[in-house]
C-alpha positions in Angstrom: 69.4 77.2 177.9 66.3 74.8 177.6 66.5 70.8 178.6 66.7 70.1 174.9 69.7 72.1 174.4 71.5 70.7 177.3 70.9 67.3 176.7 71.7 67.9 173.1 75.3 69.2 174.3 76.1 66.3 176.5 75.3 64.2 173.9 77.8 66.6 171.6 80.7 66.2 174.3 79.8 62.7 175.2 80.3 62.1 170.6 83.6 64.2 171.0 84.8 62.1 173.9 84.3 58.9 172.0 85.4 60.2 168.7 89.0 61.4 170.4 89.0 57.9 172.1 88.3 56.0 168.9 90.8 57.9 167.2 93.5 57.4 169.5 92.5 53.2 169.4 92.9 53.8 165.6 96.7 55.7 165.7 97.6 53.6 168.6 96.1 50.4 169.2 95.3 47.8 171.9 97.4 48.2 174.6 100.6 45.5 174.5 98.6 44.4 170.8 100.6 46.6 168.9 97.7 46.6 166.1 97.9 50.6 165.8 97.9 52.5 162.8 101.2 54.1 163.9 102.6 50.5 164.9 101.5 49.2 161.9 103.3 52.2 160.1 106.7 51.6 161.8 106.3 47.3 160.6 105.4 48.2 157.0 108.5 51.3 157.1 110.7 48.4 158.7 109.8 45.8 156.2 110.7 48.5 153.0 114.0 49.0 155.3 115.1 45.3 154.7 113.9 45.5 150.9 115.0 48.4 149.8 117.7 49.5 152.9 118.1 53.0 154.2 117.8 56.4 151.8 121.1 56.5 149.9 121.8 60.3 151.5 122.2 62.3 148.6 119.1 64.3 148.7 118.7 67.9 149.9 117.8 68.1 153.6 119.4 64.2 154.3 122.0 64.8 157.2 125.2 62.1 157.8 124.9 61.7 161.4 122.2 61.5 163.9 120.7 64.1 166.1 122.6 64.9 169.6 120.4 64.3 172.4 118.6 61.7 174.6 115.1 62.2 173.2 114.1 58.9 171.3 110.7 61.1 170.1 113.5 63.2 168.1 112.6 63.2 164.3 115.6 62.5 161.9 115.1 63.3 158.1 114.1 60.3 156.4 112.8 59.7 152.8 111.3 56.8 152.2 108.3 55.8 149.3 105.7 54.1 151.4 102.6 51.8 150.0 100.5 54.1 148.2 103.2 56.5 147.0 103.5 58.0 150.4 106.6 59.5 150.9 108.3 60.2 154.8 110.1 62.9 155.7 111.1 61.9 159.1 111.3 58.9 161.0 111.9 59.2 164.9 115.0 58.5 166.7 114.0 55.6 168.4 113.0 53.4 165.3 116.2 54.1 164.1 118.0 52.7 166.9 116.0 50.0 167.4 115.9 48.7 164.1 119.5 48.9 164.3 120.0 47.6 167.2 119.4 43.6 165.6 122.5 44.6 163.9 125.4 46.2 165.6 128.1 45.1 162.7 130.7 43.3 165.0 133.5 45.0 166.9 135.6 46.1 164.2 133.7 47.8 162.0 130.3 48.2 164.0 128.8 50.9 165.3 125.0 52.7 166.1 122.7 53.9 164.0 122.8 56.0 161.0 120.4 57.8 158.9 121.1 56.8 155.7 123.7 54.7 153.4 125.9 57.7 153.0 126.1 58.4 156.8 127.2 54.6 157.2 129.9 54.6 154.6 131.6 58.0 156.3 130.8 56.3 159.5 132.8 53.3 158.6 135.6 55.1 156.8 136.6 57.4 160.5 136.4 53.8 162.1 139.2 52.8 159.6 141.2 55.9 159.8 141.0 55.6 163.6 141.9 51.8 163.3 145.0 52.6 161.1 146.3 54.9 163.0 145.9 53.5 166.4 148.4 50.7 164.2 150.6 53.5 162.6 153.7 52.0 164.1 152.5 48.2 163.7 153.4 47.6 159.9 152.3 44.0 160.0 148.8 44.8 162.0 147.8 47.7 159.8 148.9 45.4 156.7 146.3 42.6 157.9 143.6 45.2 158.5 143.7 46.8 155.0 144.4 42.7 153.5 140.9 41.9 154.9 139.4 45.3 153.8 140.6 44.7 150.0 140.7 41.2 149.4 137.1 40.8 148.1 136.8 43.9 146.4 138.7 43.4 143.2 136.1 43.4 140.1 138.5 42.0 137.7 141.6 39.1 138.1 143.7 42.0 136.9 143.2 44.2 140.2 142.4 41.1 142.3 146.2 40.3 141.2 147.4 43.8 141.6 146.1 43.8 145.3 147.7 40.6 145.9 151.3 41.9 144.7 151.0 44.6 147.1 150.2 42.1 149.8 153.2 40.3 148.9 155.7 43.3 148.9 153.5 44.9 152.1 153.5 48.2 149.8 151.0 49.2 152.9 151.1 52.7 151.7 149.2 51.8 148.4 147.1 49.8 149.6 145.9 52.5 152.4 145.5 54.8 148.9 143.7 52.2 147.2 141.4 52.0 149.5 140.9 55.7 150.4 140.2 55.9 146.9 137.2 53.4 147.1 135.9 55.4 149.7 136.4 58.6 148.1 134.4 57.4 144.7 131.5 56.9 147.3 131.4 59.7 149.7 132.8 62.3 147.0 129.5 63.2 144.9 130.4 62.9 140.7 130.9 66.1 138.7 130.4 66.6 135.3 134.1 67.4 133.6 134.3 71.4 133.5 135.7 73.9 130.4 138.8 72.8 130.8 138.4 69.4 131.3 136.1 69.2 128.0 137.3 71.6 125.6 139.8 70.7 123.1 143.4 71.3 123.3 144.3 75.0 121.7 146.8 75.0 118.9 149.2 77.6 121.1 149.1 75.0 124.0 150.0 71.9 121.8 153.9 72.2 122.0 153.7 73.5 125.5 154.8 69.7 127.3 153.7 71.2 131.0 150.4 72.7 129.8 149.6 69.0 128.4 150.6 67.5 131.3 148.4 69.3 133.5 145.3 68.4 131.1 145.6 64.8 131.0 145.8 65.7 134.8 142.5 67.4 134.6 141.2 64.3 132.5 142.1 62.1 134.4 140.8 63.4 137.8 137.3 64.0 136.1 137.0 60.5 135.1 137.5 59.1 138.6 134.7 59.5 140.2 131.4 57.7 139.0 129.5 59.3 136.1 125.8 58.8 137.7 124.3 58.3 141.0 123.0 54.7 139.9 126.8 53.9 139.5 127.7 56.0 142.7 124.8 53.5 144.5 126.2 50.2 143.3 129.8 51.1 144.0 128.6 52.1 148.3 126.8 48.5 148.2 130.0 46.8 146.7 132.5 48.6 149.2 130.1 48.0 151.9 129.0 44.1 151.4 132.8 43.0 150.4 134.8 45.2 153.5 134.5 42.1 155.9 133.0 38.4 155.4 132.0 38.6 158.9 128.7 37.6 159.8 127.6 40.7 161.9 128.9 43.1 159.2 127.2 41.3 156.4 124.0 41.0 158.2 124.1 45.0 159.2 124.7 45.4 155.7 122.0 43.9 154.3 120.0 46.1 156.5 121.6 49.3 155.1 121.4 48.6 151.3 118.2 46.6 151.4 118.3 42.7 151.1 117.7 43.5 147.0 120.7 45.1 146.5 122.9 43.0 149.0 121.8 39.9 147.0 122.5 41.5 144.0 126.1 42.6 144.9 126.7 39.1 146.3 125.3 37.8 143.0 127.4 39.8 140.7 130.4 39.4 142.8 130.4 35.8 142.6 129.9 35.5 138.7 132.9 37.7 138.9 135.2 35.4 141.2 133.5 32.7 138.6 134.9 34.5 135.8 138.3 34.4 137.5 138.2 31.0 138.4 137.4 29.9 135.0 140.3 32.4 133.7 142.3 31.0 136.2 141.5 27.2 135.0 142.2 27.8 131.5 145.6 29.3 131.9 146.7 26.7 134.6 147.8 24.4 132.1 149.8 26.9 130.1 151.6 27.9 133.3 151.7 24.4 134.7 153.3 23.7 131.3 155.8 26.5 132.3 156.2 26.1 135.4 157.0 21.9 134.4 159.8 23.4 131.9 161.4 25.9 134.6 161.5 23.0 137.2 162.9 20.3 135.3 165.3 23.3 134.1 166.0 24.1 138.1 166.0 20.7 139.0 169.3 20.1 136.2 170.8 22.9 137.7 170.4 21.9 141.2 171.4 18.7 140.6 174.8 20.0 138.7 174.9 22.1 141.4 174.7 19.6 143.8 177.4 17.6 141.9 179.4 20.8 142.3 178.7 20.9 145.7 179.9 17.8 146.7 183.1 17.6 144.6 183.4 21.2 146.3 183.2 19.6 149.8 185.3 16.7 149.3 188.4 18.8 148.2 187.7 21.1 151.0 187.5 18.0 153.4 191.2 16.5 151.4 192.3 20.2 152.1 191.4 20.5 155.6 192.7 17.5 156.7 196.0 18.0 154.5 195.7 21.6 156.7 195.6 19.3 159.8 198.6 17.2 158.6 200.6 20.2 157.6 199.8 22.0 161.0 200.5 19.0 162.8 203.9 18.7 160.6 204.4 22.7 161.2 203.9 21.9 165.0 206.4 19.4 165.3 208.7 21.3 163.7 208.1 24.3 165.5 208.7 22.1 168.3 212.0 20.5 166.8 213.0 24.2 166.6 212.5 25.1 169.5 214.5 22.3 171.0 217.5 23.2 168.3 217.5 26.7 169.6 217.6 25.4 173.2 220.3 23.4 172.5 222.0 26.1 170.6 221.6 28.8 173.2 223.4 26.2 175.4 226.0 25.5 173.3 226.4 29.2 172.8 226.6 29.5 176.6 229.3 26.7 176.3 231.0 28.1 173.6 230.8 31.6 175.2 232.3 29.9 178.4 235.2 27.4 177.1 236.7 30.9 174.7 236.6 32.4 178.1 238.7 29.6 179.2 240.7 29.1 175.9 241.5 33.0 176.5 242.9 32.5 179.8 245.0 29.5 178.5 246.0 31.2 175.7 247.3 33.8 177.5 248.9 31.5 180.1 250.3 29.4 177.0 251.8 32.9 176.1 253.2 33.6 179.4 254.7 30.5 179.3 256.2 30.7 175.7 257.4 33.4 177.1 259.3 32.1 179.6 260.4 29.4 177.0 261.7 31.9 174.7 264.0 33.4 177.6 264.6 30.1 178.9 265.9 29.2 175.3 267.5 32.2 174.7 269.7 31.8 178.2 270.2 27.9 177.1 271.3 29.8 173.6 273.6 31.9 175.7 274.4 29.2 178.2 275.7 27.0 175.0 277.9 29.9 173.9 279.5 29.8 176.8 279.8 26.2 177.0 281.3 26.3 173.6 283.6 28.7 174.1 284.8 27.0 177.6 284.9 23.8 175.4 287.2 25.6 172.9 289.4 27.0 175.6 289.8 23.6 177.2 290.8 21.7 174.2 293.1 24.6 173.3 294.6 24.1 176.7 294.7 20.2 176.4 295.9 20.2 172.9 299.3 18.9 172.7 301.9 21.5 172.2 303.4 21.1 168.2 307.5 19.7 168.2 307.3 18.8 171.8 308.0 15.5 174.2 305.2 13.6 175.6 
């Protein structure tokens, strides 16, 4: 090779060398400058992030979780319109996690980083599941998680009202239903109604009360979910934005939807609760009007109730202390009675002892009647004699009749 060609090939290599340098300066940047076409990149894809949030998940190729692994350079599907028309396909790991990591979403319903809206919604709804059934035996803690879950999300007063009844009775089994259907209308993608959801209702079938049944069934299950993806969008902003007031949910939220959409849901949902409110102001005086006329009804019977009341007490208090008299007076003369029947007992005893005696002088007194009878009857006996000797003797005495003396 001649001098010519050699210089002219160091000056080739010593171009290539400066090119690849340049180059690299261009994708780069200044070191700890962070002016690098690839830095530069990664702030513009950042700054569409907050405006526009994360890709909703429902194209082909999107996945709902992120890639296993350690390796931040690991590329994640990712479709995003760039400045220009520009479309990604992938965004790496890393960016992902760090530009989530300005907004972890609190302890409760918090968590890493996700790909895309859809990914967050599923990632949110096994946080739930795992919340409500770590509190499956905890009625009252599982009925103030799904309270804070569905308070805001109510659309209309009627459901607003619904949800509150269910509060009030602690139906927590609806509510958990409720709000797995809220979920469900996200996460479960819209079909169009099928043959038999469309067609009309045969002649044959009209009488048949089971085959009806089971195609309003069929109806009504195809209406359920949204009918388009626009729909689909703003119901996963709505669920998401109105799950928790919490400020580091709302703020990871906003950088999941996009700070567009999160200012629109906010927007919408407070001309909504405005629309309640003023509902709620212009029936207030009808109900205050009704709920004047039921009190002053209540109050009359509470106050005749009361009357009743009272007159009810003071004849209990006359009877309770006539009670008190009377078991006083039954006292006393259980207490009379029991000295009557101690006297009589001893009396009895008395009794029982002077017949004793009265037998023994009755039957001395008959003994001696006894006697008295034989001692009469001898006397009896004894004046027979007497008589007869007092016979004899006068006959003896008696002057003889026609002679001397």
């Amino acid at each position: 090779m001649t001098t010519f060609g050699k210089v002219l090939t160091f000056f080739n290599l010593l171009a290539a060398g400066a090119f690849a340098y340049f180059a690299m300066q261009v994708y780069y940047g200044e070191k700890g400058k962070g002016n690098g076409r690839q830095a530069i990149t990664a702030a513009g894809l950042r700054h569409i992030l907050l405006i526009d949030g994360l890709p909703f998940g429902n194209q082909k190729g999107d996945v709902a979780d992120m890639p296993a692994g350690n390796d931040p350079d690991i590329e994640v599907p990712f479709q995003v319109t760039m400045a220009g028309s520009f479309r990604t396909t992938t965004v790496s790991k890393k960016l992902l996690e760090s530009y989530f990591k300005a907004a972890p979403g609190g302890e409760v319903l918090g968590g890493g980083a996700v790909p895309n809206q859809l990914a967050e919604v599923k990632r949110v709804k096994a946080k739930i599941d795992g919340l409500l059934a770590e509190n499956a035996d905890k009625p009252d803690e599982k009925l103030k998680l799904l309270t804070g879950w569905l308070l805001f999300q109510p659309e209309v007063y009627e459901d607003r009202q619904a949800i509150q009844k269910l509060i009030a009775d602690k139906n927590v089994e609806a509510l958990e239903k409720l709000l797995n259907d809220k979920f469900a209308t996200v996460i479960d993608p819209s079909k169009p109604a099928d043959d038999t959801q469309s067609s009309k209702i045969v002649e044959a079938d009209a009488t048949d009360v089971a085959k009806l049944n089971d195609k309003i069934k069929k109806v009504d299950e195809s209406r359920f979910g949204p009918i388009e993806e626009t729909e689909r969008h703003n119901r996963l902003v709505h669920l998401l934005v109105h799950l928790s007031p919490n400020e580091e949910w709302q703020k990871r939220v906003a950088m999941v939807v996009g700070l567009r959409r999160f200012a629109s849901a906010i927007i919408a949902q407070a001309e909504r609760f405005a629309t309640m409110a003023e509902r709620i102001r212009l029936i207030m005086p009808v109900h205050q009007a009704d709920y004047q006329s039921a009190e002053r009804i209540q109050l009359l019977l509470a106050i005749g109730r009361t009357d009743l009341a009272n007159h009810q007490a003071e004849l209990k208090a006359k009877w309770v202390e006539q009670e008190k008299k009377d078991a006083d007076f039954v006292g006393q003369r259980e207490t009379q009675l029991k000295a009557i029947q101690a006297r009589y007992a001893k009396t009895k005893i008395e009794v029982d002892e002077m017949l004793v005696k009265q037998t023994s002088i009755e039957a001395a007194l008959f003994e001696v009647q006894r006697e008295v009878a034989i001692t009469l009857d001898e006397v009896y006996r004894l004046e027979g004699v007497l008589e007869q000797r007092e016979r004899d003797l006068l006959r003896l005495t008696a002057p003889k009749v026609g002679g001397g003396n």
